[in-house]
Every structure is written in C-alpha cells, then in structure tokens.
C-alpha positions as CSV (number, residue, x, y, z in Angstrom):
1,X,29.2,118.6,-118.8
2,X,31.2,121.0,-121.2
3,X,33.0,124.4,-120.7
4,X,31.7,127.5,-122.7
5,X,32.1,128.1,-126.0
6,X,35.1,129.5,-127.0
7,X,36.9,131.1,-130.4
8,X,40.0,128.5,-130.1
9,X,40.6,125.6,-128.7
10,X,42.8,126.0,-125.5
11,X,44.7,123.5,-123.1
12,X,45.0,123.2,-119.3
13,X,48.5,124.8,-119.6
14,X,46.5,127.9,-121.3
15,X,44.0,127.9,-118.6
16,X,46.1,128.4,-116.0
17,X,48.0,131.1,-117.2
18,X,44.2,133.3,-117.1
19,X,43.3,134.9,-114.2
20,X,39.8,134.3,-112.8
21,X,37.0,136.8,-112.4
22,X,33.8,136.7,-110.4
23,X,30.9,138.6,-111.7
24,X,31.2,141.2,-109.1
25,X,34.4,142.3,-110.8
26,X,36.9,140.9,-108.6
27,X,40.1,138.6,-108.7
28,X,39.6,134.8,-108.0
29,X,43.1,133.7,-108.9
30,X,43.9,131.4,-111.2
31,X,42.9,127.5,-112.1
32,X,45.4,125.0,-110.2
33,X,43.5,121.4,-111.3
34,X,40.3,120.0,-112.7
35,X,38.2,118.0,-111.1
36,X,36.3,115.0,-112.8
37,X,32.9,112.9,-111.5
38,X,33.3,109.3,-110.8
39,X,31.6,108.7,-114.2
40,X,34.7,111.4,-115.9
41,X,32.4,114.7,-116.3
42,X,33.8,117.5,-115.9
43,X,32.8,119.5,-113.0
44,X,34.6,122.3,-111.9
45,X,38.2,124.0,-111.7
46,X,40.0,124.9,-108.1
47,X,41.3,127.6,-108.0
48,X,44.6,128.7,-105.8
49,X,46.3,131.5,-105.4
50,X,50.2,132.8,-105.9
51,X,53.1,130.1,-105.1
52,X,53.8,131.9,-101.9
53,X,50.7,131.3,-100.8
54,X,50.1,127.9,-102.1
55,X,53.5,126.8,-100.1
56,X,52.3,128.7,-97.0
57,X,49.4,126.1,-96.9
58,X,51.3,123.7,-97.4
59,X,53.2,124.4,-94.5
60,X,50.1,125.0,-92.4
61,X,51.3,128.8,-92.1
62,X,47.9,129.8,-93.4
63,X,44.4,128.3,-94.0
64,X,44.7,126.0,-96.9
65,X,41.6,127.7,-99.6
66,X,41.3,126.7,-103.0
67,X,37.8,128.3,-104.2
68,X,35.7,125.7,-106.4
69,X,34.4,126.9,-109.6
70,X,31.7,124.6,-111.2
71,X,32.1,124.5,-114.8
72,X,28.6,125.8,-115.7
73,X,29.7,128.7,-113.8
74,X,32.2,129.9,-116.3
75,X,30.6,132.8,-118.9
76,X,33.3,133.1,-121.0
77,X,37.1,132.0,-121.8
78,X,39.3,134.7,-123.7
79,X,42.1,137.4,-122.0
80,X,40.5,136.6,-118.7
81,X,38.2,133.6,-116.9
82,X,34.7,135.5,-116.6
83,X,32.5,133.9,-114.6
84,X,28.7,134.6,-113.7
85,X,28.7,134.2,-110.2
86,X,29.9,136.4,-107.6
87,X,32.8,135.8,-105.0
88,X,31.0,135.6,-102.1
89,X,29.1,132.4,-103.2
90,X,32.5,130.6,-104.2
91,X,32.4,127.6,-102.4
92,X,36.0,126.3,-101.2
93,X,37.6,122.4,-102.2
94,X,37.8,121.7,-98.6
95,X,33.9,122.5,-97.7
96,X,31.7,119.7,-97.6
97,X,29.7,118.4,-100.2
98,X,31.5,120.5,-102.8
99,X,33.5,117.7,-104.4
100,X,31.5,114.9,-105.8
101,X,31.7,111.3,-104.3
102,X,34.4,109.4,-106.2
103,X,35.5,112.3,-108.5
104,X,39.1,112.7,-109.2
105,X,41.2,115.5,-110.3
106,X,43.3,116.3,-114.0
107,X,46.7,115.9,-111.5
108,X,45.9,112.4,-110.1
109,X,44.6,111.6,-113.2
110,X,48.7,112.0,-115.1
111,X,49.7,109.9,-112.5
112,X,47.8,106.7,-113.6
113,X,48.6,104.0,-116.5
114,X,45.9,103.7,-119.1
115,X,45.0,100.3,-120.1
116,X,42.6,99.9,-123.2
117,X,39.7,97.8,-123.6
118,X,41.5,94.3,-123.4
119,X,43.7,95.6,-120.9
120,X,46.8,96.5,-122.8
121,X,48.9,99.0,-121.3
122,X,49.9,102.1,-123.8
123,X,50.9,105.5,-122.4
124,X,50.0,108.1,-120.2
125,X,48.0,111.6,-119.8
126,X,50.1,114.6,-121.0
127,X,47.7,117.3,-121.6
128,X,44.2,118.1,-121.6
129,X,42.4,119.9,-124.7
130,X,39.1,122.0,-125.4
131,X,38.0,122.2,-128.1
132,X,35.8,125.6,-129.1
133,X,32.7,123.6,-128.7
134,X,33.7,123.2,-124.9
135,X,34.4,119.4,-124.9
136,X,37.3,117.6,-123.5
137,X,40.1,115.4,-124.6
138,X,42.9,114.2,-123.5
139,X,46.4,114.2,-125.4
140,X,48.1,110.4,-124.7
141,X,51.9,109.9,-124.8
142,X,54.1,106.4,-124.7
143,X,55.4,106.0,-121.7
144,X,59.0,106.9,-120.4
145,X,61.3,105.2,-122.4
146,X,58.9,105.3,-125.0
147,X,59.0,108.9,-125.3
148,X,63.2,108.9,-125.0
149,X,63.4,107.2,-127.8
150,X,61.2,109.3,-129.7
151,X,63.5,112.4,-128.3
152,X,66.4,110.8,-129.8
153,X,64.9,110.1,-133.5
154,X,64.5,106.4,-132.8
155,X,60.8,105.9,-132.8
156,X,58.4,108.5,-134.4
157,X,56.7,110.8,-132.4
158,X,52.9,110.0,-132.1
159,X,50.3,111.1,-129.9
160,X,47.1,110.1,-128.7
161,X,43.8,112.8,-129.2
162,X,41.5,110.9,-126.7
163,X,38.1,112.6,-126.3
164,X,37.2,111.9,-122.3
165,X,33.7,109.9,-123.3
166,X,36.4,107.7,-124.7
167,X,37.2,106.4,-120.7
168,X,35.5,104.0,-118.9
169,X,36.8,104.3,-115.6
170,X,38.9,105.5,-113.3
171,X,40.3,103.3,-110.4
172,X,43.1,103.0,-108.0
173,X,46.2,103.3,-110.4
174,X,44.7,103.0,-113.7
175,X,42.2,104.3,-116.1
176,X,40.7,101.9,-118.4
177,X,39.3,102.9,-122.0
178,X,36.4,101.1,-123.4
179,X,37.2,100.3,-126.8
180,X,40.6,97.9,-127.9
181,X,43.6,100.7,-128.6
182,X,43.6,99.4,-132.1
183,X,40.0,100.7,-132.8
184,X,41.1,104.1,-131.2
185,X,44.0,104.4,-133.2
186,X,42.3,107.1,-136.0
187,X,42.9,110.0,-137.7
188,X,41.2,113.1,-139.4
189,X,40.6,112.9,-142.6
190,X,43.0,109.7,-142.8
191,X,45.9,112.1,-142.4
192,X,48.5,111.9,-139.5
193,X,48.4,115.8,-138.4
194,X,51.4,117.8,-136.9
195,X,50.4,120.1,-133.6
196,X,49.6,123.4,-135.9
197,X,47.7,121.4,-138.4
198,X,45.9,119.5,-135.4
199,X,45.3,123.1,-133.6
200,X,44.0,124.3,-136.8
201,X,41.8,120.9,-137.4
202,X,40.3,121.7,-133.8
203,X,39.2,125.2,-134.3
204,X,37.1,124.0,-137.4
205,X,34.6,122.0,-134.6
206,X,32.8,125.6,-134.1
207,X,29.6,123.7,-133.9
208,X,28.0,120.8,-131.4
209,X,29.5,117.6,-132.2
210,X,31.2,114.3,-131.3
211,X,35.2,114.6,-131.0
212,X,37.0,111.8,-132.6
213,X,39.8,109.9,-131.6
214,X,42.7,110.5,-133.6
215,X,46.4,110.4,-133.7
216,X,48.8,113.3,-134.1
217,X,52.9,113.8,-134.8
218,X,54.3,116.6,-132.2
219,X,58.3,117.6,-131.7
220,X,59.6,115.5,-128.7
221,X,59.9,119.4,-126.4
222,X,56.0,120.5,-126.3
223,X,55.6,124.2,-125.1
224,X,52.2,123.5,-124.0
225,X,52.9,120.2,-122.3
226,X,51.0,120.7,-119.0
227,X,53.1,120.8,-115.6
228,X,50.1,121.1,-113.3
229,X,50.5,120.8,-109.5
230,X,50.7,117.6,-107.9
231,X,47.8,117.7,-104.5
C-alpha cells in the first residue's frame, strides 16, 4: 500500500509538521507515527493532538485518543493533509480491530537493529522517505559510534536509501533484510549523491516504479532527521 501522489518527495519529519483535515473541513491534528502490517505495508498514520494534550494522556488526566487514518484515506499531501473521509468516521488506535494483528509502528521500528540477509548487523532507521510516486523507504545510518566518527571527519558520511520491500521481517529487536548488505549497497546512476542531489534524484520518479536501493553522502547534523515520539 502507497500514499498519494505528490509533487515532491517528503519525509516523516515533513509529515508531521502538516496539519490534518477531514473532508468535512475540519482539524484532525497532526501525524504522531506510522503504523506498518506484519508483512511491512503501510497502513495508516495516528494522529495526536498538541503536547499538552499528548502529556495529559500520558498522565491519565484525559482519555488517551489518537484517531487512525488509513493511508488510502489520504487525498492529497501539500500545505495541508486532505483527506476524503469525514471526522466522524475516524476510527481511534485504541478501538478494536483498527490496528492490524502483528503490525508495528515507524517509532518501534528506530528502536531495532537491522541485520541483512546473512545476519550481519549494519546500522539503524533514521528517517523515513516518500517518494512522489507514494512509495516508502527508509534512510539507514551506522550505528552510534559509527556515526561519531563520521561527525568528527574520521569515517565518511554514508547513508542507506532502503526501499521498505527491501525488509523481510520484523521481529522482537531486529529487522532482518532479505538480500546480503553487499548486494544492497547501490547507487543511482553509479554516483554517490549528496542530500540535495538525492532530493532532486527522487522527485525525478514522477511515475509508477520500483525504488532502488542506493547509497547517499549527508552532513553529520541532518535538519530533517526524524525525532518522532517514542509510544
């Protein structure tokens, strides 16, 4: 399952500065996580509302409701989240039935090592990326130290672009990718691409296709590094 079609490609971070809007014309909030079938679909956003309100729940001041959007549901992406359905058939992440058996969320998801397909360990989830044709990927960094040493010149700076069809599954602490990392390991057009030439290499892909795995060069402080809530 994809997102809608959209002019640019956009990350999580980019997401969730949008405000949602039902089809009736009214204020959802904004997106908070994605959520992911056992078999890493995606299937819908939840939705939450200010901080203050989001630590009141947390605190049990205040009934804890996160409205569900499925992704099928969302018309279009630009200054705002339009979606075609109206409020009032919003179902909520606590409700039954409206999460998928097994599914995971984008937040448990960072928290996880990935381990490619002859179970070598290799980095973590950063970011997650659309692409205009409405596909997902996932942007993979080294792993702690890994990414200090890159911060202080030592190592070069690389990054994973890992389309999600690329994982195989997701269980208990780990995600596991179903190719060797060394097969994964490509690049467009043979050329290691910095962020603004990989942003621009993206918003070529206006029509249906395959993402590719490929590798990219970013500065060690990313402004759209995604600092999504932890559930």
């Amino acid at each position: 399952m994809k997102l809608c079609k959209m002019d640019d490609c956009i990350t999580i971070s980019d997401l969730r500065k949008k405000v949602v809007i039902s089809s009736d014309g009214l204020k959802i909030g904004k997106i908070v996580d994605v959520v992911f079938t056992a078999d890493c679909k995606l299937h819908s956003f939840i939705i939450g509302g200010s901080r203050w309100e989001e630590i009141r729940e947390k605190l049990g001041l205040i009934e804890d409701i996160d409205p569900v959007i499925p992704v099928e549901s969302v018309k279009t992406v630009k200054e705002v989240i339009l979606l075609d359905i109206p409020k009032e058939k919003l179902l909520n992440y606590t409700d039954e039935g409206v999460i998928p058996e097994n599914a995971f969320t984008y937040s448990t998801m960072k928290r996880k090592n990935i381990f490619d397909g002859r179970e070598q360990r290799f980095g973590k989830i950063i970011n997650l990326v659309f692409a205009p044709t409405g596909e997902a990927a996932f942007i993979i960094g080294g792993s702690l130290f890994e990414e200090v040493m890159e911060s202080l010149g030592i190592k070069e700076n690389i990054d994973l672009f890992l389309p999600i069809t690329n994982v195989h599954e997701v269980i208990d602490k780990r995600i596991k990718l179903n190719k060797p990392i060394d097969e994964l390991k490509l690049s467009a057009n043979d050329k290691l691409m910095d962020e603004e030439a990989h942003r621009k290499y993206l918003n070529t892909l206006k029509s249906e296709v395959s993402l590719q795995t490929h590798v990219r060069k970013r500065k060690y402080i990313e402004g759209n590094r995604d600092m999504t809530r932890i559930f």
